[in-house]
C-alpha positions as CSV (number, residue, x, y, z in Angstrom):
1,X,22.3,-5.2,24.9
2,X,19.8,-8.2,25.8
3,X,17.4,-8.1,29.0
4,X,19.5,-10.1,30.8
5,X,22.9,-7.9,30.5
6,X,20.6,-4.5,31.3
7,X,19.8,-6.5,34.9
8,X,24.0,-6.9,35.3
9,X,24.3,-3.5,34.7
10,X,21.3,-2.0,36.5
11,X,22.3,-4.5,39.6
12,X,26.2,-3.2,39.4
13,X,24.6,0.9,39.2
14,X,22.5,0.0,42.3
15,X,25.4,-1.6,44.6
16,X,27.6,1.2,43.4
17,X,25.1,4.0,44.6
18,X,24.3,2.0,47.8
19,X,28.3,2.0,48.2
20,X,28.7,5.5,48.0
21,X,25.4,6.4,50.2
22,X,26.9,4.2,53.0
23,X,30.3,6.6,52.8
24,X,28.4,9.7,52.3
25,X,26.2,8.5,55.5
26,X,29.2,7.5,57.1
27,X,31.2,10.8,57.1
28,X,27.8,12.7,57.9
29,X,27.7,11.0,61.2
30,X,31.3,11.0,62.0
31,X,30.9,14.8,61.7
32,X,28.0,14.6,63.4
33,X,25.7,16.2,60.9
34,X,21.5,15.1,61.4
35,X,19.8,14.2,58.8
36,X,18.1,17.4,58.9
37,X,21.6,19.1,58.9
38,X,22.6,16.5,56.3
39,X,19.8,17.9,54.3
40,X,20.1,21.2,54.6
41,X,23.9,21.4,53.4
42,X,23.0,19.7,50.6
43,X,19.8,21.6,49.6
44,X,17.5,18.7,49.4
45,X,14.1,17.9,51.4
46,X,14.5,15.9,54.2
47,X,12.2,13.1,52.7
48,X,14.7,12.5,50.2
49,X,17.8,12.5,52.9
50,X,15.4,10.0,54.8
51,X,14.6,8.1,52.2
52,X,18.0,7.6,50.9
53,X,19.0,7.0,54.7
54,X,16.3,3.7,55.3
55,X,16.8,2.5,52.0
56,X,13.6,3.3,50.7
57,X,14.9,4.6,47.6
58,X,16.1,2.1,45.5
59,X,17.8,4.2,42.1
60,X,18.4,7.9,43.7
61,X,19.2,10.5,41.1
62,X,22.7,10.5,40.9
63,X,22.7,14.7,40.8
64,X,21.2,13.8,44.9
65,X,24.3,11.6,45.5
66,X,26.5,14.8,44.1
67,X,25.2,17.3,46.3
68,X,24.8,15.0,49.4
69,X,29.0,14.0,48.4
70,X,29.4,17.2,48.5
71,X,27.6,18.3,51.6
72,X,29.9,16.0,53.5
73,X,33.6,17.2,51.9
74,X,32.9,14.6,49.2
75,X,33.7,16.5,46.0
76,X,34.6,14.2,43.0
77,X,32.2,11.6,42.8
78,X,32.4,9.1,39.4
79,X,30.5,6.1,38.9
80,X,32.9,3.7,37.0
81,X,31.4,0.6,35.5
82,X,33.6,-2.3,36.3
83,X,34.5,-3.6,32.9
84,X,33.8,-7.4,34.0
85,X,30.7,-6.4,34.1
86,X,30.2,-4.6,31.2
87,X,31.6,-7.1,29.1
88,X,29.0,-9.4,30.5
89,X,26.7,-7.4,30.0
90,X,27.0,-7.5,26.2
């Protein structure tokens, strides 16, 4: 895979995450959770709820995404590479 095909991929990985934070964020406040509480029920610091929250984070581990998903009812989270892209990408 050339440079230019890893950027695709990496830029498809990162709008994917972003999409699933946004829900994961999304159904935290609609059940009113902090991000303290958010934290807490996910078993991760605060820093890295906070830092996931203002978009500091660019590439969060996905296992963080997992246990956030699932903090909030979320409990089968995939990643699915759209295959447009990954034929691009080659």
């Amino acid at each position: 895979m050339n440079q230019r095909g890893k950027n695709k991929l990496e830029r498809h990985y990162k709008a994917v995450l972003n999409e699933l934070t946004d829900e994961i964020f999304e159904r935290a406040a609609k059940r009113q959770m902090t991000w303290i509480q958010l934290a807490e029920a996910a078993n991760l610091c605060y820093g890295t709820v906070a830092k996931l929250g203002n978009r500091v984070t660019r590439f969060p581990h996905f296992r963080s995404v997992v246990k956030l998903g699932a903090a909030v009812g979320m409990y089968q989270i995939r990643l699915v590479v759209d295959k447009r892209v990954r034929r691009k990408a080659a």
